[in-house]
N, CA, C and O atoms as CSV, one atom per row, in Angstrom:
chain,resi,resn,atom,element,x,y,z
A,1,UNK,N,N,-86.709,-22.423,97.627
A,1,UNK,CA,C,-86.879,-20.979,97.735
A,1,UNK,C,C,-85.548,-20.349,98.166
A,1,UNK,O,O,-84.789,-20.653,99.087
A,2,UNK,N,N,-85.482,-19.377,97.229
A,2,UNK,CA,C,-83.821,-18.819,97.819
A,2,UNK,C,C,-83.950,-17.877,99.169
A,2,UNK,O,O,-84.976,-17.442,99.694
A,3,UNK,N,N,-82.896,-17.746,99.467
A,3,UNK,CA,C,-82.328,-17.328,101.095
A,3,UNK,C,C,-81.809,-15.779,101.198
A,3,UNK,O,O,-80.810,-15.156,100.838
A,4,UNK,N,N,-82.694,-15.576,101.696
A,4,UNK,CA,C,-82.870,-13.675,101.749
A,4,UNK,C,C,-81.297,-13.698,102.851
A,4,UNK,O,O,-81.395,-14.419,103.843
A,5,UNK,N,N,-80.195,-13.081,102.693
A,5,UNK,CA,C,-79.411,-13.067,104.043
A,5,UNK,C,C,-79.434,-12.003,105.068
A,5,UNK,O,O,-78.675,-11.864,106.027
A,6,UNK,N,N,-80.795,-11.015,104.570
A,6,UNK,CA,C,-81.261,-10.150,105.520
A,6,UNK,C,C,-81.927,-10.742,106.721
A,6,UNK,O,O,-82.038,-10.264,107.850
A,7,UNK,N,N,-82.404,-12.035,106.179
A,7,UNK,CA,C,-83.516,-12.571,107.264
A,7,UNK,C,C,-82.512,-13.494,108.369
A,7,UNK,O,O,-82.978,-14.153,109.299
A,8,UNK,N,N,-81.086,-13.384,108.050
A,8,UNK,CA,C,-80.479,-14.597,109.271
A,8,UNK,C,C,-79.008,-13.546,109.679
A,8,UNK,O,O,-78.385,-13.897,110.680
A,9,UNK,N,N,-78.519,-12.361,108.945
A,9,UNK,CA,C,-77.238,-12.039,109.394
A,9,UNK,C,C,-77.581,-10.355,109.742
A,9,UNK,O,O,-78.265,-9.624,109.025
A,10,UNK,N,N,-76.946,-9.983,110.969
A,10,UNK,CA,C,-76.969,-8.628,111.071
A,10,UNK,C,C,-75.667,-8.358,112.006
A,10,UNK,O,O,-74.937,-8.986,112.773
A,11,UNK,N,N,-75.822,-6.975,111.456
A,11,UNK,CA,C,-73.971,-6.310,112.702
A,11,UNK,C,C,-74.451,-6.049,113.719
A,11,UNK,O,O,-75.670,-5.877,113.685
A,12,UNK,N,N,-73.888,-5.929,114.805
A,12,UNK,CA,C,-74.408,-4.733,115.728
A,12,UNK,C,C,-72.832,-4.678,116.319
A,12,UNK,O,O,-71.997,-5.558,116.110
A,13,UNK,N,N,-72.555,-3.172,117.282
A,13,UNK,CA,C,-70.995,-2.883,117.319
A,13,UNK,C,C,-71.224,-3.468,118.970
A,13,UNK,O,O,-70.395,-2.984,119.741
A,14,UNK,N,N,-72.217,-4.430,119.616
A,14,UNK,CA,C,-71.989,-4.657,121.135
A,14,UNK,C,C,-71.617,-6.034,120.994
A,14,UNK,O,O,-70.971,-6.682,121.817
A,15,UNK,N,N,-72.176,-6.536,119.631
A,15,UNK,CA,C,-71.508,-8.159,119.787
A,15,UNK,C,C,-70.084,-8.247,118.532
A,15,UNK,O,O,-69.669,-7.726,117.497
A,16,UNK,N,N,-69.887,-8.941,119.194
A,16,UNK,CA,C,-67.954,-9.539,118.054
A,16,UNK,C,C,-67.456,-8.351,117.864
A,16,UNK,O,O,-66.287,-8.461,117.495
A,17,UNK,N,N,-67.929,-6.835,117.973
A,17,UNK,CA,C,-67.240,-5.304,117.458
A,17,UNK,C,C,-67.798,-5.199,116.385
A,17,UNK,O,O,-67.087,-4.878,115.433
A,18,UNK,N,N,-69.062,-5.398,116.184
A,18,UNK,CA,C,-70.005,-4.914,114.853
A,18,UNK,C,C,-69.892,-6.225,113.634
A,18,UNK,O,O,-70.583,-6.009,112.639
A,19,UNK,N,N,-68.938,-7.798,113.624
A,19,UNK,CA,C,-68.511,-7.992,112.730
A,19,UNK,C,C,-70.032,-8.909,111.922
A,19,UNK,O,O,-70.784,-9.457,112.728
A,20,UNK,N,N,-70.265,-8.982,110.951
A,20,UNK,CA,C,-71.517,-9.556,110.573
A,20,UNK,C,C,-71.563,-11.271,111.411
A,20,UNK,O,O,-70.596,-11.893,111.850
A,21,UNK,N,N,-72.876,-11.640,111.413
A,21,UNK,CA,C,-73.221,-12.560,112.248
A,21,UNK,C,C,-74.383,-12.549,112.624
A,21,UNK,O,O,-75.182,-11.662,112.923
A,22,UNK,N,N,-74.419,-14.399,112.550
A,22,UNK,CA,C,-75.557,-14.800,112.605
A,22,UNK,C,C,-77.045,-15.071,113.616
A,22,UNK,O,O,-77.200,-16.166,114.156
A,23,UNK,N,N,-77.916,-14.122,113.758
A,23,UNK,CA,C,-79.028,-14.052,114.311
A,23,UNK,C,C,-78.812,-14.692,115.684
A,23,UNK,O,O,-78.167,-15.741,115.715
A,24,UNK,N,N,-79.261,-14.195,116.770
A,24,UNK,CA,C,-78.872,-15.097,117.741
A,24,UNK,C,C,-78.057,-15.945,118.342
A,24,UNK,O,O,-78.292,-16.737,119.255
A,25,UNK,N,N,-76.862,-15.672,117.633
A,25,UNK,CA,C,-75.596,-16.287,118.048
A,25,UNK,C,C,-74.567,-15.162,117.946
A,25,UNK,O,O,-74.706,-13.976,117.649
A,26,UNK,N,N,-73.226,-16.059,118.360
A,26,UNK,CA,C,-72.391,-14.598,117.893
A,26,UNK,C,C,-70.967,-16.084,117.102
A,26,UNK,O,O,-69.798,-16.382,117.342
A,27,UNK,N,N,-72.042,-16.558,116.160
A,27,UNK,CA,C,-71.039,-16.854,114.771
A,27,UNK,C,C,-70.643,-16.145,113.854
A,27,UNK,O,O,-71.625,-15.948,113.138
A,28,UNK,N,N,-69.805,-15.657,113.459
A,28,UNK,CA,C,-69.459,-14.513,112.542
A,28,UNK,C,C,-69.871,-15.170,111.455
A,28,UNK,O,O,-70.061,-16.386,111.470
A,29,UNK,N,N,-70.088,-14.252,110.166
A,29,UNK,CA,C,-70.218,-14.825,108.582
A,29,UNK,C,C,-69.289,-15.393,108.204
A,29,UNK,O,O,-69.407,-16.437,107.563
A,30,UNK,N,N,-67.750,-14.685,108.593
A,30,UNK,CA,C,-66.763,-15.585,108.324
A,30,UNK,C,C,-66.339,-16.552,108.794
A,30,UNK,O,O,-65.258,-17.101,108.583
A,31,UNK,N,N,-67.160,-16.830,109.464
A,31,UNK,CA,C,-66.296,-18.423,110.541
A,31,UNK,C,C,-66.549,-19.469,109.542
A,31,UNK,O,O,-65.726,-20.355,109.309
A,32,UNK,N,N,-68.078,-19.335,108.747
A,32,UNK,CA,C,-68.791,-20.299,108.024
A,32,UNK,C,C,-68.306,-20.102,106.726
A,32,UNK,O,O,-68.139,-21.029,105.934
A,33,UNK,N,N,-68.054,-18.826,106.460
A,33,UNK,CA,C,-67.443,-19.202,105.062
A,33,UNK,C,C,-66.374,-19.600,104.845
A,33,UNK,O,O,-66.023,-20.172,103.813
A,34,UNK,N,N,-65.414,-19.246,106.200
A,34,UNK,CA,C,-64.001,-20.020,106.017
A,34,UNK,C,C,-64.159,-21.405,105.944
A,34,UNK,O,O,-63.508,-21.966,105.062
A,35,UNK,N,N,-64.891,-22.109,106.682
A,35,UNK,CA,C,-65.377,-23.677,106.755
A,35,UNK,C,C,-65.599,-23.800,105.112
A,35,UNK,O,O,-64.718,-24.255,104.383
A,36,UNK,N,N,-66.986,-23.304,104.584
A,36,UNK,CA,C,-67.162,-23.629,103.056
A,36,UNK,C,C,-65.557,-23.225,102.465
A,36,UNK,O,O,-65.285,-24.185,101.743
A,37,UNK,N,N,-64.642,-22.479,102.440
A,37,UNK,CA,C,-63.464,-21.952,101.366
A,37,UNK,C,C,-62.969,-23.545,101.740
A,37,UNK,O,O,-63.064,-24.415,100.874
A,38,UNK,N,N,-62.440,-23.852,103.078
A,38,UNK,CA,C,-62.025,-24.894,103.080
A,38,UNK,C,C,-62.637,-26.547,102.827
A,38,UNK,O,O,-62.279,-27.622,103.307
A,39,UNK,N,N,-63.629,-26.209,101.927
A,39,UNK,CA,C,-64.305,-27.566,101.790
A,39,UNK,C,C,-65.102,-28.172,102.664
A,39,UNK,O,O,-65.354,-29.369,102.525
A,40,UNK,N,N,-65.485,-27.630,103.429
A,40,UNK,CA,C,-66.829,-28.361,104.354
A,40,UNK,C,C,-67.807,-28.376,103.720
A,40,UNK,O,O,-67.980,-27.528,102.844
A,41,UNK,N,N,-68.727,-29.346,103.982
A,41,UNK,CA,C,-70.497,-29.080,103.350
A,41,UNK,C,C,-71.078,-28.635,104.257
A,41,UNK,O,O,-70.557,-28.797,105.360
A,42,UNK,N,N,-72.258,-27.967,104.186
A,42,UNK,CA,C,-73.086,-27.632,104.996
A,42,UNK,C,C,-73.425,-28.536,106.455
A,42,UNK,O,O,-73.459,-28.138,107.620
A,43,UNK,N,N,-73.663,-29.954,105.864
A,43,UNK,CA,C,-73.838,-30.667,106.785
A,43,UNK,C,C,-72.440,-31.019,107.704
A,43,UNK,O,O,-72.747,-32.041,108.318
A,44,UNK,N,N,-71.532,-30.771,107.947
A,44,UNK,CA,C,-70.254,-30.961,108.230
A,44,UNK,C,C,-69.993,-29.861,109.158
A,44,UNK,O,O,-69.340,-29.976,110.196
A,45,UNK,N,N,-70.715,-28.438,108.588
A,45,UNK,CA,C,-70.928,-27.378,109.348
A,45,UNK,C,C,-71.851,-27.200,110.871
A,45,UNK,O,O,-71.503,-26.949,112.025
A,46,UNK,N,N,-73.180,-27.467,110.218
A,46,UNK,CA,C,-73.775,-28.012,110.997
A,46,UNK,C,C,-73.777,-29.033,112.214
A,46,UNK,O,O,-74.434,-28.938,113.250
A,47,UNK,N,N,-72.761,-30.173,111.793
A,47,UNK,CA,C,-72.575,-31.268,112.919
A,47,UNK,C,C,-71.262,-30.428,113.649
A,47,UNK,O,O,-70.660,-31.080,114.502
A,48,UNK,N,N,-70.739,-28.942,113.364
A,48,UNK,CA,C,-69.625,-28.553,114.468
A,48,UNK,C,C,-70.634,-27.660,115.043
A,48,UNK,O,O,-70.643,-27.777,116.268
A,49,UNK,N,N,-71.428,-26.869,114.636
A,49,UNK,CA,C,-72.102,-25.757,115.107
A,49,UNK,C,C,-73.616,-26.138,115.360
A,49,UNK,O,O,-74.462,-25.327,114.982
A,50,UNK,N,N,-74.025,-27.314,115.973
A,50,UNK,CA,C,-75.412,-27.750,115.968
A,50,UNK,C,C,-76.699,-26.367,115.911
A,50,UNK,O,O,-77.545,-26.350,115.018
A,51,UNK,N,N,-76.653,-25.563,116.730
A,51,UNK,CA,C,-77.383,-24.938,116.656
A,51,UNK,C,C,-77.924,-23.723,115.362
A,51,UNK,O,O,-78.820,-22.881,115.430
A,52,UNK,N,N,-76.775,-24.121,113.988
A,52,UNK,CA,C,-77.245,-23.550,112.526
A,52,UNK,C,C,-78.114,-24.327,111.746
A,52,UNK,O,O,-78.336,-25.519,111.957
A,53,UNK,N,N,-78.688,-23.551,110.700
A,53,UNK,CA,C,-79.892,-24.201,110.276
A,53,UNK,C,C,-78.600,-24.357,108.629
A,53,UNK,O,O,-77.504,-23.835,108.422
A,54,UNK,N,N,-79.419,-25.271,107.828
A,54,UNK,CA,C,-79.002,-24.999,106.516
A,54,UNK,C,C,-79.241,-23.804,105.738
A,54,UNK,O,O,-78.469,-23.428,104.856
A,55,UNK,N,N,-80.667,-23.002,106.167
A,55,UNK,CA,C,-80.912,-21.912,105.615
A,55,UNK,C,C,-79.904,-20.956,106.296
A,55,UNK,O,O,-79.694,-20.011,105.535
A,56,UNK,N,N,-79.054,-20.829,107.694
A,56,UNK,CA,C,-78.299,-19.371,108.011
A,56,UNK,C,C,-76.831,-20.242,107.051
A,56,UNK,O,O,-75.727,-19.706,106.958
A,57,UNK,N,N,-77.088,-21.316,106.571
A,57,UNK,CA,C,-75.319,-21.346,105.648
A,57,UNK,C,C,-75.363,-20.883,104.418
A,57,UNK,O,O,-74.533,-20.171,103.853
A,58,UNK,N,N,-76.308,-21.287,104.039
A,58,UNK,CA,C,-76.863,-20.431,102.834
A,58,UNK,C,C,-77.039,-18.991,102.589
A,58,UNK,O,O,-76.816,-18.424,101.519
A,59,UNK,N,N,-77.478,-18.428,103.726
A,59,UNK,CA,C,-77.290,-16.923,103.902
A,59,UNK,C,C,-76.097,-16.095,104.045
A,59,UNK,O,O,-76.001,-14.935,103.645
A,60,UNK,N,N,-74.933,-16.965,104.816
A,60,UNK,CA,C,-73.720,-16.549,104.537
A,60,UNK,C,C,-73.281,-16.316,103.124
A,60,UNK,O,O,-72.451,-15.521,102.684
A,61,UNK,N,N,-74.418,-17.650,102.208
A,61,UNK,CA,C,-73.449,-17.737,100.876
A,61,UNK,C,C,-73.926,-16.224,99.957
A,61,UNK,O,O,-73.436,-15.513,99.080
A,62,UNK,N,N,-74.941,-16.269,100.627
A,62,UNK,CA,C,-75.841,-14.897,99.444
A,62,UNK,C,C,-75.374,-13.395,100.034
A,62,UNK,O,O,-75.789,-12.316,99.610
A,63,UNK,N,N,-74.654,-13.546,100.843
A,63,UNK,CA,C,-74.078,-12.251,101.858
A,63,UNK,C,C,-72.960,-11.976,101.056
A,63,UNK,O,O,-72.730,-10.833,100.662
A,64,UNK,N,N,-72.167,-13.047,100.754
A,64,UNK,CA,C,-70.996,-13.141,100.068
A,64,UNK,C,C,-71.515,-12.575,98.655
A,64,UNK,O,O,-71.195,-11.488,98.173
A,65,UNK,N,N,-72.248,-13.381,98.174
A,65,UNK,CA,C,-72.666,-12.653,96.837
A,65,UNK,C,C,-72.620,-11.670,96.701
A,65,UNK,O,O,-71.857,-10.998,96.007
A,66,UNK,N,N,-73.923,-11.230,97.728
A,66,UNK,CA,C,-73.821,-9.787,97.399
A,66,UNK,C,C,-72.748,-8.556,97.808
A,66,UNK,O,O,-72.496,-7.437,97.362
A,67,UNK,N,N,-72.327,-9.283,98.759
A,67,UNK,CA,C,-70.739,-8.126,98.570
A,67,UNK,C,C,-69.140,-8.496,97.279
A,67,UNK,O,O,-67.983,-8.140,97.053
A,68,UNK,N,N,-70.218,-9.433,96.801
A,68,UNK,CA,C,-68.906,-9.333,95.689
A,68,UNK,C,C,-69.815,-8.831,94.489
A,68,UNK,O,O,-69.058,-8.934,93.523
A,69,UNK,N,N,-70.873,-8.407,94.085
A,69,UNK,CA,C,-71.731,-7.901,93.137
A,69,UNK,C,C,-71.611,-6.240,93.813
A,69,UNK,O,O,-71.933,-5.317,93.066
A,70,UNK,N,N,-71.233,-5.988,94.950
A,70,UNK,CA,C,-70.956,-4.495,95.304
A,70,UNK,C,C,-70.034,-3.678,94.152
A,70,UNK,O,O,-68.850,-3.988,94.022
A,71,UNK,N,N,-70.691,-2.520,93.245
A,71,UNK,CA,C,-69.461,-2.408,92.210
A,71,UNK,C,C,-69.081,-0.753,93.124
A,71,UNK,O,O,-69.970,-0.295,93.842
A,72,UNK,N,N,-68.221,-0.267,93.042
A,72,UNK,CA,C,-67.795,1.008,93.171
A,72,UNK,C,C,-67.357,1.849,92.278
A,72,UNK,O,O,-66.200,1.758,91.867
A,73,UNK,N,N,-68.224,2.822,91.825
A,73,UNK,CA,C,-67.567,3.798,90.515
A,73,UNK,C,C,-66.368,4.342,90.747
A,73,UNK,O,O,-66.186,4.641,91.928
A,74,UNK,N,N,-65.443,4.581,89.969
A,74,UNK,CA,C,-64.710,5.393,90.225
A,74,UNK,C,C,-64.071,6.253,89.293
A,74,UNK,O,O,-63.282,7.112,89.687
């Protein structure tokens, strides 16, 4: 079942300065996707950050998606 990234990432401006991040922690989206750019697997992720699930790495990935499917008219 695919991975809603509404259900694991939100901003708020009192934790990290608004930067997106994951539910109950204050892992940014980018910490994890820099890990995936640089070739980590999920599980690799996981054994640095024990307390992520495979579903919030996955949610990073569909976060990403959808801000690169963001089009802007101009």
């Amino acid at each position: 079942m695919p991975v809603d990234w509404r259900d694991h990432i939100l901003s708020n401006p009192e934790i990290l300065r608004g930067k997106p991040h994951l539910k109950g922690t204050r892992i940014p989206v980018s910490l994890v996707l820099g890990y995936l750019a640089a070739g980590s697997s999920p599980e690799q992720i996981m054994a640095e950050f024990p307390d992520l699930t495979r579903d919030e790495v996955a949610a990073c990935l569909d976060y990403a998606r959808d801000l690169a499917e963001f089009a802007v008219e101009v």
